[in-house]
C-alpha positions in Angstrom: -11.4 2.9 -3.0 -14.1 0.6 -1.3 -17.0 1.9 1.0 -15.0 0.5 4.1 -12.0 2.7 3.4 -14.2 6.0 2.1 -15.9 5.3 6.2 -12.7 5.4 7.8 -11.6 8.6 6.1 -14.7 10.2 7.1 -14.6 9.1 10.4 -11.1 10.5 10.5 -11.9 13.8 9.2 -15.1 13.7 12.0 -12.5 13.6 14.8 -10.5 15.8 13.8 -12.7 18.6 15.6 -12.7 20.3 18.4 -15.8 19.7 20.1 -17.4 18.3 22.9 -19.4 15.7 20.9 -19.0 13.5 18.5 -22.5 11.4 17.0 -22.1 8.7 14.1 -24.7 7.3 12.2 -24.5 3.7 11.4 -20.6 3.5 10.8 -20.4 -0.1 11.3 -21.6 -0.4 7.8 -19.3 -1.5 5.3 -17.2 -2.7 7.7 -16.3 -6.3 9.0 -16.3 -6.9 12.5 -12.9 -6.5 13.3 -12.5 -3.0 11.8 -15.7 -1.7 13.6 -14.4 -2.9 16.9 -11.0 -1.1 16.4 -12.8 2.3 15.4 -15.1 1.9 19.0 -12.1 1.3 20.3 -10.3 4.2 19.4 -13.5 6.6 19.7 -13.7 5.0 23.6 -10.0 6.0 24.3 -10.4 9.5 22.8 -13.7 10.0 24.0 -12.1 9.4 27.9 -8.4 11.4 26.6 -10.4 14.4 25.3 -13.4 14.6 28.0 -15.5 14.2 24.8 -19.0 12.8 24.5 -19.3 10.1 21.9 -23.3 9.0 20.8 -22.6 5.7 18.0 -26.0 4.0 16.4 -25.2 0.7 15.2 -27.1 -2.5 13.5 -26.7 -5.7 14.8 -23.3 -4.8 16.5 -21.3 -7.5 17.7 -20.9 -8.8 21.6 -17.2 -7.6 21.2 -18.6 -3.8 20.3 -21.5 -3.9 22.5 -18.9 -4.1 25.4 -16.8 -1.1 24.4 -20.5 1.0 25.0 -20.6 2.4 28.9 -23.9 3.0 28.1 -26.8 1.8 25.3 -29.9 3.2 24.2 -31.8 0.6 23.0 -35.0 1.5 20.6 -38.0 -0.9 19.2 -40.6 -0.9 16.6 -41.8 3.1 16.4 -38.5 4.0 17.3 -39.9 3.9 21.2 -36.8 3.6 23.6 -37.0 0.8 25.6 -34.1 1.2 27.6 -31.3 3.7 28.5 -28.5 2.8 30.9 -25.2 0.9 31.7 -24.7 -1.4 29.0 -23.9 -4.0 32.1 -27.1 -4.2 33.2 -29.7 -4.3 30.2 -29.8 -7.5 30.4 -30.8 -8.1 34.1 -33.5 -5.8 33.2 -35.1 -7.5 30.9 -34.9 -10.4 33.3 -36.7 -9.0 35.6 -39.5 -8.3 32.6 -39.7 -11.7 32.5 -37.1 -11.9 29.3 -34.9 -15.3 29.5 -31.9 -15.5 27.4 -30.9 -18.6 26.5 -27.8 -20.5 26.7 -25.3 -19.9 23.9 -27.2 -16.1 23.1 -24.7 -13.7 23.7 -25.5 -10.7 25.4 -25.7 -7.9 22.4 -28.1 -10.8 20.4 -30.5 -10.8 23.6 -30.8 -7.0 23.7 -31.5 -7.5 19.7 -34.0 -10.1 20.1 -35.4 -8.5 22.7 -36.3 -5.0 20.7 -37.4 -7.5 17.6 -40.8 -9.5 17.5 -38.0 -12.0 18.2 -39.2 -11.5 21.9 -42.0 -13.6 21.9 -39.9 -16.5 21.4 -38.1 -15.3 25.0 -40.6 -14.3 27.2 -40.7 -17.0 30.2 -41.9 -15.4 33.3 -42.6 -18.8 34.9 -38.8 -19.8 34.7 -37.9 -16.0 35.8 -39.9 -16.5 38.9 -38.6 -20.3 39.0 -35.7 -18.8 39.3 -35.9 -15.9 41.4 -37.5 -18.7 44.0 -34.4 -20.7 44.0 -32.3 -17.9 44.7 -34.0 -16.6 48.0 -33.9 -20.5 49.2 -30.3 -20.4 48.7 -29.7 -17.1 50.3 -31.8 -18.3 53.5 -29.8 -19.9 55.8 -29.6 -17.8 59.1 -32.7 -16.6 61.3 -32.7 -12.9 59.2 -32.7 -14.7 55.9 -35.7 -16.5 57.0 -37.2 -13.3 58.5 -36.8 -11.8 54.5 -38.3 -15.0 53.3 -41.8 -14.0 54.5 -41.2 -10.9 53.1 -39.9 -11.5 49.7 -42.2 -14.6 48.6 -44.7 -12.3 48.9 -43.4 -9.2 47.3 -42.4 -11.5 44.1 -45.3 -13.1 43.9 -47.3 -10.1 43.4 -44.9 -8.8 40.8 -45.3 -12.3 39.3 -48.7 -11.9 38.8 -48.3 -8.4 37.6 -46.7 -10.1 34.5 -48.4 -10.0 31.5 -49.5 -13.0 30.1 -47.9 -12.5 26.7 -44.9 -10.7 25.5 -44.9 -6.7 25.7 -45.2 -4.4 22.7 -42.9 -1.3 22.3 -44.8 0.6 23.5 -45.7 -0.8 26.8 -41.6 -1.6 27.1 -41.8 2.3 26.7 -44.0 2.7 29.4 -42.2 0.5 31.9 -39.3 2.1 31.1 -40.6 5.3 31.8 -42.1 4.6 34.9 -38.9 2.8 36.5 -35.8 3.7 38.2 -33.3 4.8 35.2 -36.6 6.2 33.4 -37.7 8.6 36.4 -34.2 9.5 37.2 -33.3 10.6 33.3 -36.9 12.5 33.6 -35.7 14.1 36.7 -32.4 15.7 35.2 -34.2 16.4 31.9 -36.3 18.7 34.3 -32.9 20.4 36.4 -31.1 23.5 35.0 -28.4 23.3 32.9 -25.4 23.6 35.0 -23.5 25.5 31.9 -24.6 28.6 30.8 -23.7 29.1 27.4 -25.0 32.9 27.1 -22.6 33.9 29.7 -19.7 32.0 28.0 -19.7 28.6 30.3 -19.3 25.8 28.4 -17.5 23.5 30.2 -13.6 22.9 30.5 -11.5 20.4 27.8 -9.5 17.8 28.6 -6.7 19.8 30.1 -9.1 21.7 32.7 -9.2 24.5 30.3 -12.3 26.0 29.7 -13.7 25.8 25.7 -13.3 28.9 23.5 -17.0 29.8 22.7 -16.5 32.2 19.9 -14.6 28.8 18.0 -17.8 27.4 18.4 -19.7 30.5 16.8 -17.9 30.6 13.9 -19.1 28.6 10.6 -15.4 28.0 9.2 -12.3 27.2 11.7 -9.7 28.5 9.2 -9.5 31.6 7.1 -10.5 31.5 3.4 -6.7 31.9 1.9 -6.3 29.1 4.1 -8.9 27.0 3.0 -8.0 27.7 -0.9 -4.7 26.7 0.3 -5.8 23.3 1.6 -8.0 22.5 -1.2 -5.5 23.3 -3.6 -2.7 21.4 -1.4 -4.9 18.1 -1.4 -6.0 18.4 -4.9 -2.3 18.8 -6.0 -1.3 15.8 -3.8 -4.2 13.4 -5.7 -2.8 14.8 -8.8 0.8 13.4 -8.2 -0.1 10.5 -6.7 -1.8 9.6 -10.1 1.2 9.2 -12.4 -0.6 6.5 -14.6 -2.5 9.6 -15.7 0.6 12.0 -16.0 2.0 9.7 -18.3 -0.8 8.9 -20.1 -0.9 12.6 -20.9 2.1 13.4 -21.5 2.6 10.8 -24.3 -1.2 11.9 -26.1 -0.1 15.2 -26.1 3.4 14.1 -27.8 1.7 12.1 -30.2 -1.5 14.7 -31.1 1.5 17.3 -31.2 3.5 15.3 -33.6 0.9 14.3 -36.1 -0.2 17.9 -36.3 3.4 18.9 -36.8 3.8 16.5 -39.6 0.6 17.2 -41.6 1.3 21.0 -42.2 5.1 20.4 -41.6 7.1 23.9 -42.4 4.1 25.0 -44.6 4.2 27.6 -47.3 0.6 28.0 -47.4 -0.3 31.0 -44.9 -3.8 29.9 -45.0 -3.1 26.5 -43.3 -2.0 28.5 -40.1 -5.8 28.8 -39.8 -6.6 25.0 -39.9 -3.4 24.3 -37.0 -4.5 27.0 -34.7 -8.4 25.7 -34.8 -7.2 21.8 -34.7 -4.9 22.7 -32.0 -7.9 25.0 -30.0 -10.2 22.0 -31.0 -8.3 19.3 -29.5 -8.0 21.3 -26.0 -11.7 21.4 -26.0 -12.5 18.2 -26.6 -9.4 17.1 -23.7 -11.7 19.5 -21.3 -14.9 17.8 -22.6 -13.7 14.6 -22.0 -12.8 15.3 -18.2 -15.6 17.1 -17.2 -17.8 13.9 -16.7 -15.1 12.3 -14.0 -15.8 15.8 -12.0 -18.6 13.9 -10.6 -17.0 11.9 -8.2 -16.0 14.4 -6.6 -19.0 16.2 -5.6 -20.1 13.8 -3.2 -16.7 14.5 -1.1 -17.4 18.6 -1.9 -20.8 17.6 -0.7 -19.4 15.5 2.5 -17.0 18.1 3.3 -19.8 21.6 2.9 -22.3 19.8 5.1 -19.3 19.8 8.1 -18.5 23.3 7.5 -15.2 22.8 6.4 -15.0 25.2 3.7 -16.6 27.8 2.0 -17.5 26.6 -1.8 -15.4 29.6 -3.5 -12.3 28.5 -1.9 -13.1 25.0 -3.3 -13.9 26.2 -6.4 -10.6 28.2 -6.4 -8.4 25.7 -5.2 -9.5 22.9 -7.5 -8.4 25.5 -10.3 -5.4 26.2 -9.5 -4.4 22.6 -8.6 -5.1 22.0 -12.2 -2.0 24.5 -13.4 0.2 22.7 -13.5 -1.4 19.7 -16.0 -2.6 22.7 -18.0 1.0 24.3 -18.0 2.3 20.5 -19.4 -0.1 20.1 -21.9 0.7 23.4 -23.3 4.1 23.3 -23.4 4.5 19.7 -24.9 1.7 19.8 -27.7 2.4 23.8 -28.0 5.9 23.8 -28.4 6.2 20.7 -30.9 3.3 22.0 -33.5 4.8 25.9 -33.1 8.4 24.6 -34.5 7.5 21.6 -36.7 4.7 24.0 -38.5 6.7 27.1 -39.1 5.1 29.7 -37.0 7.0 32.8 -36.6 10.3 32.5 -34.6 10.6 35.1 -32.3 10.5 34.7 -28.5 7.4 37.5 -28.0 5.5 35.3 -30.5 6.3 32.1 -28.8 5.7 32.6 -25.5 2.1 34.7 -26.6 1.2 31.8 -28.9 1.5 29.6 -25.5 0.2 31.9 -23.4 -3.0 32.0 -25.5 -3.2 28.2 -25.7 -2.7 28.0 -22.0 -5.7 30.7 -21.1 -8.1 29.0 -23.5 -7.4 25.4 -21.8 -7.9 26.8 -18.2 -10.9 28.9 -19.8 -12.3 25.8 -21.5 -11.8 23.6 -18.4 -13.3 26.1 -15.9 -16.4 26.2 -18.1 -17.1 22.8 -18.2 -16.6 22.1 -14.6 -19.5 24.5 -14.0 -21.2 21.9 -16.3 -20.0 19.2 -14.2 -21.1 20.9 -11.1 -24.6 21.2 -12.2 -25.6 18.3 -14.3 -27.3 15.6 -12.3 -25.6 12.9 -13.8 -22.6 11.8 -16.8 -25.1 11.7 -19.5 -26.2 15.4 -19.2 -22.7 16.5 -18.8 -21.4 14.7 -21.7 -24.9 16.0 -23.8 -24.3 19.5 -22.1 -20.4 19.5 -23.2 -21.6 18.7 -27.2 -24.0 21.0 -27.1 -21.0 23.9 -25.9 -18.1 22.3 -28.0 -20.5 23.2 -31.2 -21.3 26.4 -30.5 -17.7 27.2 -30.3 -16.6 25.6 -33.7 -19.6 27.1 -35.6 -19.3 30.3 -34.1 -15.2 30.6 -33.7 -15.0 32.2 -37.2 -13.3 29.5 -38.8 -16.1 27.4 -40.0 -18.0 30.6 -41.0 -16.7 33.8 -41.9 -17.8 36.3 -39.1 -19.1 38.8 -42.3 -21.3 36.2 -43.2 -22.8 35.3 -39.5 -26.8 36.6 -39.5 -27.3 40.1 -37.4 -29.0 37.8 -35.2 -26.6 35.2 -34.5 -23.7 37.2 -34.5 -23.6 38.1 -30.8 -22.7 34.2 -30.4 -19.7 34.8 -32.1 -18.9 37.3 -29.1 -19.7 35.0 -26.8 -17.9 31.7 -27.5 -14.5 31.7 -26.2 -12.8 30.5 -29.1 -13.7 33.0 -31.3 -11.8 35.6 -29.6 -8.4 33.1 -28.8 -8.5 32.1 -32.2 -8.5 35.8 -33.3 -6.4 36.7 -30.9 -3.6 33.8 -32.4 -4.4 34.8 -35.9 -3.2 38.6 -35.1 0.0 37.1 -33.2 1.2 35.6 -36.1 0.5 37.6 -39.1 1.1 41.2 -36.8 4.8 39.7 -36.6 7.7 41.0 -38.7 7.3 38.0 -40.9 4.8 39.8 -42.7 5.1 42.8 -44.6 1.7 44.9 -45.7 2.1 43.5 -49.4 1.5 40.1 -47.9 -2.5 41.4 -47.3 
């Protein structure tokens, strides 16, 4: 998935709320011009469908996005805002500073030169005030023109001679801005009540004319946490299907471990061996969780994305993810379960079957759970794949297979309680030689 297309899904899931305003950081990035443009364009037409009060900060935009923009902020060196307004008439204002743009400079790269020490190159007063001279001799024709002619010449020339000599800095643009029309008036309303008052529930109406629900807006999650576990395990189920170069892939290695397990202690005599299947097959789960835990990663940016929007709580995320893996678990089981059970010679009853995969089935979600806390932790691959050694031998020293549990040191034997495979392991060793196959002769 590029960066472009990862943008455009978060700009998607940004809309998707229900509130009066809607600010995006930079979202052009990524992006060639014509996408940009489209997504202005669809954030104008909502903005104007759902009464809603889009604020978009852009680099170098294009003349086609600038003129989606009713109105632009513009902000110079220092961050100092050098003009706020209709995006129709920046430009005439910076005229009138004595700003010239030149022919073939479109509109949006004169508001960027402008704000850049790009100005210098721009600042003509003379030719504004040539200008401005040639256009009051053209308006003068009849006798009240020429009465305003008297008047004018004189009014310009002093705020000709008010120029500065050299180009302004941001923060003089700041204070000129400031101290003019748009400036005073935005100072003005920055000083008037609110006209909503959100204590006594007045918020304003939507779209529709209907006024907004406050307590919506007082609550940190819009759905309900079954809900949410519900949607996180409904999207993470959806990415698993889509993947089917994976389900495939999985299928056949767990066909193909399951067959050459099958064959090596095919219909065995030796009761012992039952011990080396049930750890090789235990062994090769963990090292199928180990292996996935590093790709976990990814995904935490999204998590990450997603917690910062209030869009979930982290448990139902947690508890969604799991269960979306089920079903994979529930496949691998059953194919590299099923084929080393009957080609080995386990004991053929359906209590013992289903018990034997049962078992297999809790260790894999067990092992997989634990090493997604891994993955959730570890700042990057290496420390999760370091991190996932460092837990896959604990569990074969300590499972009781390796060495004997009567011979494990007082003070390592509480490791041997811990571990997870110690106590599946056990727990498939009693399921098979508890079953009627075995008589108390057999030891």
């Amino acid at each position: 998935v590029s960066g472009g297309q990862r943008r455009r899904v978060t700009l998607g899931e940004m809309m998707t709320f229900n509130t009066p305003l809607l600010c995006g950081d930079e979202i052009s990035t990524g992006l060639d011009t014509a996408s940009t443009v489209d997504i202005l364009r669809i954030l104008s037409y909502l903005g104007r469908l759902l009464n809603r009060v889009t604020v978009v900060s852009l680099l170098q935009p294009s003349p086609e996005a600038v003129s989606l923009f009713d109105e632009i902020i513009l902000l110079s060196a220092g961050g100092h805002v050098i003009y706020t307004g209709p995006a129709g008439e920046a430009v005439g204002y910076f005229r009138d500073l004595g700003y010239v743009q030149p022919d073939g400079m479109d509109d949006a790269d004169f508001l960027l030169a402008v704000a850049s020490s790009d100005r210098n190159h721009l600042f003509r007063p003379d030719l504004v005030a040539e200008e401005r001279e040639n256009e009051r001799e053209e308006d003068g024709n009849d006798d009240g023109d020429k009465k305003n002619e008297h008047e004018e010449p004189a009014k310009n020339a002093s705020t000709t001679n008010d120029q500065p000599e050299k180009p302004h800095t941001p923060e003089s643009f700041a204070e000129i801005f400031q101290e003019s029309k748009d400036g005073l008036k935005i100072a003005d309303r920055q000083q008037q009540p609110w006209k909503y008052d959100w204590s006594k529930g007045d918020i304003g109406t939507t779209a529709k004319g209907e006024p907004y629900d406050i307590e919506s807006f007082k609550q940190k999650y819009q759905n309900s946490f079954i809900m949410s576990v519900w949607l996180n395990m409904k999207r993470s189920f959806i990415l698993w299907t889509r993947d089917r170069t994976y389900i495939r892939a999985s299928a056949i290695k767990n066909i193909a471990m399951g067959l050459s397990v099958g064959a090596v202690f095919f219909e065995t005599d030796v009761n012992s061996s039952f011990f080396g299947v049930l750890f090789q097959g235990n062994l090769f789960i963990m090292l199928g969780a180990m292996t996935a835990a590093p790709e976990n990663l990814g995904d935490r940016a999204i998590f990450y994305k997603h917690a910062d929007s209030n869009f979930y709580p982290a448990l139902s995320y947690v508890i969604g993810q799991a269960l979306a893996l089920v079903p994979q678990m529930i496949l691998d089981v059953i194919l590299f379960g099923t084929i080393v059970y009957w080609m080995v010679g386990f004991t053929a009853t359906a209590s013992g079957f289903f018990l034997y995969l049962a078992l297999f089935f809790s260790f894999n979600f067990t092992m997989g759970q634990s090493f997604g806390v891994l993955s959730a932790i570890a700042p990057s691959k290496t420390v999760v794949q370091a991190g996932g050694a460092v837990i896959l031998l604990f569990n074969v020293l300590f499972c009781g297979f390796i060495i004997s549990p009567d011979v494990i040191p007082d003070y390592y034997i509480w490791l041997y309680w811990m571990v997870p495979l110690s106590w599946v392991y056990r727990a498939l060793l009693l399921n098979e030689y508890r079953s009627d196959d075995y008589s108390e002769e057999d030891g």
